[in-house]
C-alpha positions in Angstrom: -30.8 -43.2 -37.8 -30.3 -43.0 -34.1 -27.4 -41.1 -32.0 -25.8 -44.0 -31.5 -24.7 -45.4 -35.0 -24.3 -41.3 -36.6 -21.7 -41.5 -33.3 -20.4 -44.6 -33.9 -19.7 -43.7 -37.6 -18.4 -40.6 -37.6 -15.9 -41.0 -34.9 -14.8 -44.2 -36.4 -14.2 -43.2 -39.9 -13.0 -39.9 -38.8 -9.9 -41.9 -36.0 -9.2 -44.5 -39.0 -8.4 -41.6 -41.9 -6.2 -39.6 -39.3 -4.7 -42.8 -38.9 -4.0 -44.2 -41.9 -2.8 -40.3 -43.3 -0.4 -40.1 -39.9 1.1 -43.8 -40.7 1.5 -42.6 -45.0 3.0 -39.8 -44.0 5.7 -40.9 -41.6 6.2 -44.1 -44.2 6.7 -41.3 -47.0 8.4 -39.0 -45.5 11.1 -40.5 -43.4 13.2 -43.9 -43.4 12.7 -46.8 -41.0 14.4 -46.8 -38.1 15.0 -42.7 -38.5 13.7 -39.8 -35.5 12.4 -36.8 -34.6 13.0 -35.3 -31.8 9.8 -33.4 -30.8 10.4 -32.5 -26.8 14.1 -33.2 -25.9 14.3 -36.2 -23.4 10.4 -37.3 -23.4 8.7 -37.2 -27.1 10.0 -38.3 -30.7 8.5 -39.3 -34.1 10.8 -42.4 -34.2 9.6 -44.6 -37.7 9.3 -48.1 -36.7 7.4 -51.3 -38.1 6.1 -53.8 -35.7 5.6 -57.1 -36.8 3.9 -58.2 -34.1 1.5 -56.9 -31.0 1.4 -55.0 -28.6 5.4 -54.8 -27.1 6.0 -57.0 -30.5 4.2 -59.4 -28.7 4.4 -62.8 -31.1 6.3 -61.1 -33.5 8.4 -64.1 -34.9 5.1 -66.1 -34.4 4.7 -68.3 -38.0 1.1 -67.7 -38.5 0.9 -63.9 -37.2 -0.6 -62.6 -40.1 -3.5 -64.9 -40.3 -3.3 -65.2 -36.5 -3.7 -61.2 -35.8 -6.4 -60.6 -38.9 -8.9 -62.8 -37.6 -8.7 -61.6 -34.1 -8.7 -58.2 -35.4 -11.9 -59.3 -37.9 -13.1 -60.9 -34.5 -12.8 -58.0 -32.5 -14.4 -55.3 -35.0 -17.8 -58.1 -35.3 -17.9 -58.3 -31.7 -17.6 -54.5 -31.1 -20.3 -54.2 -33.9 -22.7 -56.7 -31.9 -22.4 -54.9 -28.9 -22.7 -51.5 -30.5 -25.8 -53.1 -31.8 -27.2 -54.0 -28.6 -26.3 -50.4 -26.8 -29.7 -48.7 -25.4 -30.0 -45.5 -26.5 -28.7 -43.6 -23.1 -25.3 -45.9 -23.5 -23.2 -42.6 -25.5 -20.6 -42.9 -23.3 -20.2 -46.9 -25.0 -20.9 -45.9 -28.2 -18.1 -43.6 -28.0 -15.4 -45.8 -25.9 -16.7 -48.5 -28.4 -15.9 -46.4 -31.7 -12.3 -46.0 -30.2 -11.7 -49.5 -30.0 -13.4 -50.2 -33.2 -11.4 -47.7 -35.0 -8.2 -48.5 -33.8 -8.8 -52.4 -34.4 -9.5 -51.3 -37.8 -7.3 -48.8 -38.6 -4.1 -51.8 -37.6 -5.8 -54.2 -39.4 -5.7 -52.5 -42.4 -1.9 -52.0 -41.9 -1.5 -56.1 -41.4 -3.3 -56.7 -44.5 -2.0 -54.1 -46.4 1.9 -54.3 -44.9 2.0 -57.4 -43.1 3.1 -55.0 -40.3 1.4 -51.9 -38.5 3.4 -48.6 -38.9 4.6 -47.3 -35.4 6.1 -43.8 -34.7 5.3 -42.3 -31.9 8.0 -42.4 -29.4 7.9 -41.3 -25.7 10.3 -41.8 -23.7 12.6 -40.4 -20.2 15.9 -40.0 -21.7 16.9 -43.5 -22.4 14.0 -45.1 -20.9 11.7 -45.7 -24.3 7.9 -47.0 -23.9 7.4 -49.3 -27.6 6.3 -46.9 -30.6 2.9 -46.3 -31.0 0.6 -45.0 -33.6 -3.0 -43.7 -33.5 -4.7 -46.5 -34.0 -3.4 -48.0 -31.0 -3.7 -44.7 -28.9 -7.3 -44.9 -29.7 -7.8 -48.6 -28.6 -6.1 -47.6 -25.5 -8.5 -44.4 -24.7 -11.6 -46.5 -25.3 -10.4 -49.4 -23.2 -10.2 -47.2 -20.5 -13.3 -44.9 -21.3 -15.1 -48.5 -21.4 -14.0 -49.5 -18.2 -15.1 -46.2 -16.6 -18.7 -46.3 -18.2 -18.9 -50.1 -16.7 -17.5 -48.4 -13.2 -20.3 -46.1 -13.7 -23.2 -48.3 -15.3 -22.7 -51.0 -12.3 -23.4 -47.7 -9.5 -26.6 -46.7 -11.8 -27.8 -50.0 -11.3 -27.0 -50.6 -7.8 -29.0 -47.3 -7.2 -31.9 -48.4 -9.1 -31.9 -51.5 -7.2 -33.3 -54.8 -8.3 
């Protein structure tokens, strides 16, 4: 088995089991809506549920749940395809695309499972909150960006090799 799905694998399953255990702890241990302050002014576990999105994007949407699986199934086949199609020097993809994968995963199982995702992490200045978040979606954010920079940096390795 090549670098490439072992990497794949492993980073995935390991990002969707801290996930899931992070959201079953914070369901278990504290009550909705409760917080935690962590770093006074800046960081809190805050329990929250989103029904929705990003930013409870389409939240009060009729047809979330149905809506929000299949792009999430859509997402995690297209990932899978391209994963697929990675040559072997592509690590930095494999990884960024594990992230993605993982945290596409690791909501959808929450929507399935909860008809929500579990959110709690809560940063903030003072009053000035950015919406919860949870690990799932932190990964999804890293890779995103980790993506975008192995793009940056796959379009100069071409331009240097030429046509």
């Amino acid at each position: 088995m090549s670098f490439k799905y072992i990497a794949f694998t492993a980073i995935s399953v390991l990002l969707i089991i801290i996930d899931q255990l992070t959201k079953l702890y914070i369901d278990r241990v504290m009550d909705l809506h409760s917080s935690i302050t962590v770093i006074e002014n800046f960081f809190n576990i805050t329990y929250m549920r989103n029904k929705g999105a990003a930013f409870s994007f389409l939240s009060n949407f009729s047809y979330r749940i149905p809506f929000f699986i299949l792009v999430s199934v859509v997402a995690i086949l297209v990932i899978l395809s391209v994963v697929y199609r990675l040559r072997p020097d592509q690590k930095f993809a494999v990884v960024s695309l594990a992230l993605i994968f993982a945290g596409a995963l690791g909501n959808l199982i929450d929507r399935v499972r909860l008809g929500e995702v579990i959110d709690f992490l809560d940063v903030h200045w003072y009053r000035h909150h950015w919406p919860a978040f949870n690990v799932a979606d932190s990964a999804i954010c890293v890779g995103v960006f980790l993506l975008a920079v192995d793009m940056y940096l796959e379009e100069r390795r071409q331009k240097k090799q030429g046509p």
